[in-house]
Each structure stands twice: as structure tokens, then as C-alpha cells.
C-alpha positions as CSV (number, residue, x, y, z in Angstrom):
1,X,30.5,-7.9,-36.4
2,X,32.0,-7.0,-33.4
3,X,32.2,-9.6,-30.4
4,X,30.4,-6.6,-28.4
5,X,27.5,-6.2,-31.8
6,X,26.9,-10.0,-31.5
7,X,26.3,-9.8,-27.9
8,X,23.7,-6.7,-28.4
9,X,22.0,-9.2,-31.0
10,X,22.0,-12.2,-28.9
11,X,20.2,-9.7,-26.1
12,X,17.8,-8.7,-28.3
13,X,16.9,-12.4,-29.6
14,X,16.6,-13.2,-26.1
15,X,14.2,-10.5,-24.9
16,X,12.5,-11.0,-28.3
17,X,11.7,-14.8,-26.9
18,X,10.6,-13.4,-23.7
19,X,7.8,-11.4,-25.4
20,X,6.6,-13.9,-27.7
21,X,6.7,-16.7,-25.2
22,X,5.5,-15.2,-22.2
23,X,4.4,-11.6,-23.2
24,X,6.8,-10.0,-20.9
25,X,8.4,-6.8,-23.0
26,X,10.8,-5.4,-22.3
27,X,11.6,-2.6,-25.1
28,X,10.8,0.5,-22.8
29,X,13.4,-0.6,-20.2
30,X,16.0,1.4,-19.6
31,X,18.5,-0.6,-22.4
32,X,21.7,-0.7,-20.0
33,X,20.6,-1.2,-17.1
34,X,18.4,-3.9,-18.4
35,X,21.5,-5.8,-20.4
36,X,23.5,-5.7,-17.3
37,X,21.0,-7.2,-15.1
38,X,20.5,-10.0,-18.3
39,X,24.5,-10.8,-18.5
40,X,24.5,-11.0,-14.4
41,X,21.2,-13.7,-14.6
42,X,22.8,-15.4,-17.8
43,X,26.4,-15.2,-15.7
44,X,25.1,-17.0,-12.5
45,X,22.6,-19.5,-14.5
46,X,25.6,-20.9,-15.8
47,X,25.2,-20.3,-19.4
48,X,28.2,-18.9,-21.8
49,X,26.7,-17.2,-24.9
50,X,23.8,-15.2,-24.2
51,X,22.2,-17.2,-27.5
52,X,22.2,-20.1,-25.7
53,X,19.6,-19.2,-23.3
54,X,17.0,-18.8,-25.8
55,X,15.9,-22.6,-26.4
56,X,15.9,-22.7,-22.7
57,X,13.7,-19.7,-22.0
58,X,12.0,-21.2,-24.8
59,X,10.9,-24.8,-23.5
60,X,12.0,-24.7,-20.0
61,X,9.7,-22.5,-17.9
62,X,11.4,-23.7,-14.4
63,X,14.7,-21.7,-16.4
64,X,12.4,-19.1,-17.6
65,X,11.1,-18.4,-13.5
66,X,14.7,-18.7,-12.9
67,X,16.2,-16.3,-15.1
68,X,12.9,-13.9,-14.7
69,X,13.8,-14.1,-11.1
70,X,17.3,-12.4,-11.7
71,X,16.5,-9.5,-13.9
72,X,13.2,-8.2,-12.5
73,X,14.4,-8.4,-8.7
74,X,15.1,-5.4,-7.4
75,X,16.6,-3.8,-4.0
76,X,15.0,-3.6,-1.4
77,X,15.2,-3.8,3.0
78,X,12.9,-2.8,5.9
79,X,12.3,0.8,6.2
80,X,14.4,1.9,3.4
81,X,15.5,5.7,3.7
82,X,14.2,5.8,6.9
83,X,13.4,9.2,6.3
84,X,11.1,9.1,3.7
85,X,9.1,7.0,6.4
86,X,9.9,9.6,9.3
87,X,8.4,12.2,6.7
88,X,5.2,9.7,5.9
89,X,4.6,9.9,10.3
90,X,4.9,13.6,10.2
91,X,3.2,15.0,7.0
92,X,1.4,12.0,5.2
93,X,-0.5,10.7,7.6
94,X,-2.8,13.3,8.9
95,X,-3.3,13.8,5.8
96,X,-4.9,10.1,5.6
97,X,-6.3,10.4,8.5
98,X,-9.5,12.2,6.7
99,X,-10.7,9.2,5.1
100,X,-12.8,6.6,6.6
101,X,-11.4,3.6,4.9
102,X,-7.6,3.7,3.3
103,X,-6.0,2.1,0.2
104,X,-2.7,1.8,-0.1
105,X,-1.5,0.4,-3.2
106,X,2.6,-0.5,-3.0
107,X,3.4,-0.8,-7.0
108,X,6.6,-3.2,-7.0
109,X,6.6,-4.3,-3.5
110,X,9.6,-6.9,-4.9
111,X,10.0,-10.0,-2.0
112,X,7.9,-7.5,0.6
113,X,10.2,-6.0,3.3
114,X,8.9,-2.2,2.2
115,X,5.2,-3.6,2.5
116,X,5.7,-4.7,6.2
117,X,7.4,-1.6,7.3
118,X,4.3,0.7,6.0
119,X,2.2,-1.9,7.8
120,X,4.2,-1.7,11.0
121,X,4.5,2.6,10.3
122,X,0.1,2.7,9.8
123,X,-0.3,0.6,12.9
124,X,1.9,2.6,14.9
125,X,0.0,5.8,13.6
126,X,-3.3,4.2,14.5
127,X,-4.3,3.7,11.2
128,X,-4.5,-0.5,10.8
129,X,-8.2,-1.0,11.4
130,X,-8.7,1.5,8.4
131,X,-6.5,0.2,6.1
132,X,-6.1,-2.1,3.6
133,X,-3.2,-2.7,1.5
134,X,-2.4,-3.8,-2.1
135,X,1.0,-4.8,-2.5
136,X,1.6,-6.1,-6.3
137,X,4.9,-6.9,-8.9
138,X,5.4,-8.5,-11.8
139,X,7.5,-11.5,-10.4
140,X,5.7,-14.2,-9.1
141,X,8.2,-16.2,-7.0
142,X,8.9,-12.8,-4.8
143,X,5.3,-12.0,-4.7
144,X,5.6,-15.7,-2.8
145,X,8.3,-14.6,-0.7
146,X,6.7,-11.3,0.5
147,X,3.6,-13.8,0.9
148,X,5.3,-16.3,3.5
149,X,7.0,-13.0,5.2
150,X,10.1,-15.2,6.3
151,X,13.7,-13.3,6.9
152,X,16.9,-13.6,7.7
153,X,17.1,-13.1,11.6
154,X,20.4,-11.0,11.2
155,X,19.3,-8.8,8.2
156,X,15.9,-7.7,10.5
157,X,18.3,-7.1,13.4
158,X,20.5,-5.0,11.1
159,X,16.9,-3.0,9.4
160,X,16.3,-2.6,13.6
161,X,18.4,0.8,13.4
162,X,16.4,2.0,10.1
163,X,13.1,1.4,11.9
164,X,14.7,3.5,14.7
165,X,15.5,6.3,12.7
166,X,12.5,6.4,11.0
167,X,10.9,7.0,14.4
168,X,9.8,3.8,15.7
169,X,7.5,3.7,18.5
170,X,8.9,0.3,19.5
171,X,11.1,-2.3,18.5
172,X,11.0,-3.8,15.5
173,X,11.7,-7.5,17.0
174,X,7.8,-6.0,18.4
175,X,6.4,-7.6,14.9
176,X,8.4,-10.8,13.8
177,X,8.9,-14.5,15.5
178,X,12.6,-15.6,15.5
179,X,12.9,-18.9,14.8
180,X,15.9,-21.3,13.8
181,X,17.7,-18.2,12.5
182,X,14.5,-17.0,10.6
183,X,12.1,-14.2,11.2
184,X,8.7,-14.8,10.9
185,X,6.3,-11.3,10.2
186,X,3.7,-11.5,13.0
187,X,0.4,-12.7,11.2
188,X,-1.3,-9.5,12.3
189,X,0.5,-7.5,10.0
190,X,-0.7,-9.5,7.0
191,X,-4.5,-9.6,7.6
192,X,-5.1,-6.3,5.9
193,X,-2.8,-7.0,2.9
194,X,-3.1,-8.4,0.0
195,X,-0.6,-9.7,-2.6
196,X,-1.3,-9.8,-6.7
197,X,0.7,-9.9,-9.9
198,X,0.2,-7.0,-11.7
199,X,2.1,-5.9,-14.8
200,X,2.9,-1.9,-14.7
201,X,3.4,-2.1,-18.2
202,X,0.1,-3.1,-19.5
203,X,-2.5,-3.7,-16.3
204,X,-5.0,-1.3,-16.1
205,X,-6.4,0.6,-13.1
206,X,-8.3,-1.9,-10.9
207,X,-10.0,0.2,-7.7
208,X,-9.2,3.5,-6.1
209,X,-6.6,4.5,-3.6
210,X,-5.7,6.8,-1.0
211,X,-1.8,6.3,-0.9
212,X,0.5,5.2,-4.1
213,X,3.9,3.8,-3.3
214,X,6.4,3.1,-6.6
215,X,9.5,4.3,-5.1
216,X,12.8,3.1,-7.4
217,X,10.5,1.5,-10.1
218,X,10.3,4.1,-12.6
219,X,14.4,4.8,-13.0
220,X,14.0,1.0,-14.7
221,X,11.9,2.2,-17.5
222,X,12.5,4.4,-20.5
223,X,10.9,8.1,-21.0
224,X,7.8,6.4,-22.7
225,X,7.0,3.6,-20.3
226,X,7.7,6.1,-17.3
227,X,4.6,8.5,-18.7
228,X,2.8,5.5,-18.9
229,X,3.0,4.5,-15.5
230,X,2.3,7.8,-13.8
231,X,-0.5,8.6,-15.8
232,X,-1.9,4.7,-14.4
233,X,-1.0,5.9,-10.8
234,X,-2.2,9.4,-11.3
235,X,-5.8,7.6,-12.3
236,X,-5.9,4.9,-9.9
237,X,-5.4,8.1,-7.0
238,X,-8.5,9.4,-5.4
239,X,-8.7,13.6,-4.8
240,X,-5.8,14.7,-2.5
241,X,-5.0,10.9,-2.8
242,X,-0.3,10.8,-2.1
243,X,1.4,9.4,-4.5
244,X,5.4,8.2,-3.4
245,X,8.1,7.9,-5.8
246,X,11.4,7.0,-4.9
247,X,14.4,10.1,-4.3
248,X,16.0,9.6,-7.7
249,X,12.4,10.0,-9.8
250,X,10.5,12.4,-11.0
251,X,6.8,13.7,-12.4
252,X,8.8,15.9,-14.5
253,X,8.0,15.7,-18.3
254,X,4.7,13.6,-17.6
255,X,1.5,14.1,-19.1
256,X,0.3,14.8,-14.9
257,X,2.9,17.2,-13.9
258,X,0.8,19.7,-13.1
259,X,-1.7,17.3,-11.5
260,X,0.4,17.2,-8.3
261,X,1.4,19.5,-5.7
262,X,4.4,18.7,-3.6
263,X,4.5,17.7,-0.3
264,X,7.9,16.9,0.3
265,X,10.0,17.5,-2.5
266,X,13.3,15.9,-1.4
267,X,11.3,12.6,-0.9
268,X,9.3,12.7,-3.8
269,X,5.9,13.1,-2.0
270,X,3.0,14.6,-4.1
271,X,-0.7,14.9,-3.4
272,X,-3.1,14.7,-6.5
273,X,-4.9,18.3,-6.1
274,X,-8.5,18.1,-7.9
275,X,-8.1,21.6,-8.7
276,X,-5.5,21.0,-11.3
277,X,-7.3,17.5,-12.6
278,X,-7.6,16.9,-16.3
């Protein structure tokens, strides 16, 4: 067996105590992005052999959090692809504005910066009072993170120009404290939002919504798991409900393709039409 084979086994032994410890599975992953996430978390935890992580993972949960931590966060940054959001002012939101009461449900909101800047955007639009957001992932420690809503000062001043070019209506320093090098999201902005855990690969549907964010969620997950996922979103939509993926993912060769008219293809931006409903 090759050095390379023994490595391949040693990932799979691992993942296979993930599941059967703490029912996390992760066989409809994308394989290689997924095994070089694992060698980065099993890189910085300190550990040489991938097999040696597995007693740990096994009776350590503090190493479990740990090295969950590593391989399920993903990127993330205030107003990312600011013009995806510039597109959400111009064409998604009077489409929302129809509804008497909004739900927006942000499917990996990861340690929250994306959550904040579709508060800040709906505010801005005059939507806030109407709205109430669900922002859920599968991690729990950055669910905490995006919870507290605490920053580095000099990342939000850098996101400033994002926010900008997304076309701000104000400053982004408008809706976080500085303090001792920290930002601090202004308490208003978390008042209609609420943070859960919620597994993509096997929660179910839990109310209806008006606006779907999972933007760079799906490009982690196999053909299989993908379907699986869009047919969960495509359900938990509402008639002419949006539904956001991100710029590198696609309802192509899903069960709802043809659920979906385009609003924006270059920014993946669909509306569920209830004319082509199953």
C-alpha cells in the first residue's frame, strides 16, 4: 500500500468515526475538497498521522469541536460580491416587497458577516419591520460567533468598500460599535434574527420562506447531496418565493430545474414560479 493509499484509509476511518460518534456524514462531500480541508485541520491540530486523530475524535469532544471547527468553516466577509447585493436592491426586493411579513432563511450563514449585511441591505430598503430572519449552519461554535456579532475593527473597515459598491445608503461604521479594536454589530440588527443549527444534509423543512440564501454551500457537496438540498430549499419556498445560490452553483441537473425562472442568471437568482410546481 502506497503511503498516499494509507492516507486515503486513514481519512476514511476518520470520517467513519465522525458518523458513528456524532452522526455527522460526510460521504456526499465533494471527496477532495473535503480531504484537503481534513489534512489542513489535522495539520494545524498538531497531529502527524491522520489515524491518530481517531481516539481523539473518539473520547475528546473539546478535539472533536475543534477539528469540526476547521473542516466545516467556510469563507465568508461582509457583503460578499457586492454585486450580487446591488442586484438583491435593484430586482429582489420589490419583488418582496408584495408580502406582508418576510422570511429570509440564510442556509450556512458560517460565523454571520453575510447575515448582517442582508440585515443592513433590508433595512436600508425599508424592509426591517417586515422581516424576520433565520440564519442556520451546521457548526455550532460559528453559529456562537455570528451570535455575539463581534469583529475585527480593521476587516469591517476593509468590507466598508464592499458595502459601497454594493450601493450603500450610508456608512457601514452606521451599524457597528468600535471598541478596543473590536466591532460590535449594533443590537438593532439582531432583533429580527434568529440563529439555529440545522443540518442541510438530513433536517427537514421547518416553516415557509420568502427569500432562500445558500450561496457557496452546494459546490461542497456531491451530485447526490446537491439534489437533495435544492429539492429541501425548493419546498421550504413559498410561490414566487427567491432562492440565491452562489455564482459558481447551479439548479442544473436537479429534480426542480424547471421549477425556477431566472432572475438574474449571472448571480444565480431564481424565483420559484407556481406555474411550473410539481
Amino acid at each position: 500500500m502506497s503511503r498516499i493509499e494509507l492516507q486515503d484509509f486513514e481519512i476514511r476511518l476518520l470520517l467513519e468515526s465522525l458518523r458513528y460518534r456524532y452522526d455527522f456524514d460526510f460521504s456526499n462531500y465533494v471527496q477532495a475538497s473535503l480531504k484537503r480541508r481534513l489534512l489542513h485541520a489535522i495539520k494545524v491540530s498538531g497531529i502527524e498521522h491522520v489515524s491518530d486523530a481517531i481516539p481523539r475524535v473518539l473520547h475528546d469532544e473539546a478535539f472533536f469541536q475543534k477539528l469540526f471547527y476547521i473542516l466545516s468553516v467556510t469563507v465568508t466577509e461582509f457583503f460578499r460580491d457586492p454585486p450580487f447585493y446591488k442586484t438583491v436592491r435593484e430586482e429582489i426586493i420589490p419583488l418582496l416587497d408584495k408580502f406582508p411579513i418576510i422570511n429570509v432563511w440564510h442556509a450556512g450563514c458560517a460565523t454571520g458577516e453575510e447575515v448582517y449585511s442582508m440585515a443592513i441591505l433590508l433595512h436600508e430598503e425599508g424592509l426591517s419591520d417586515r422581516v424576520r430572519i433565520y440564519a442556520t449552519d451546521i457548526n455550532n461554535r460559528s453559529l456562537s460567533l455570528a451570535k455575539e456579532g463581534v469583529y475585527s475593527i480593521e476587516n469591517l473597515r476593509d468590507y466598508s468598500i464592499n458595502y459601497q459598491n454594493s450601493g450603500g445608503k450610508g456608512s457601514l461604521s452606521d451599524y457597528y460599535y468600535a471598541k478596543y479594536g473590536l466591532a460590535l454589530i449594533d443590537p438593532d440588527l439582531k432583533k429580527n434574527i434568529l440563529f439555529s443549527n440545522f443540518n442541510l444534509a438530513t433536517d427537514s423543512v421547518f416553516t415557509e420562506m420568502h427569500l432562500v440564501l445558500c450561496r457557496n454551500v452546494l459546490i461542497y457537496f456531491d451530485r447526490t447531496l446537491q439534489n437533495r438540498v435544492l429539492n429541501l430549499l425548493h419546498d421550504t419556498l413559498v410561490d414566487d418565493g427567491l432562492l440565491c445560490l452562489g455564482s459558481r452553483e447551479s439548479l442544473k441537473f436537479s429534480d426542480v430545474v424547471n421549477n425556477f425562472s431566472p432572475i438574474s442568471q449571472q448571480w444565480r437568482i431564481f424565483q420559484k414560479n407556481p406555474k411550473k410546481a410539481r
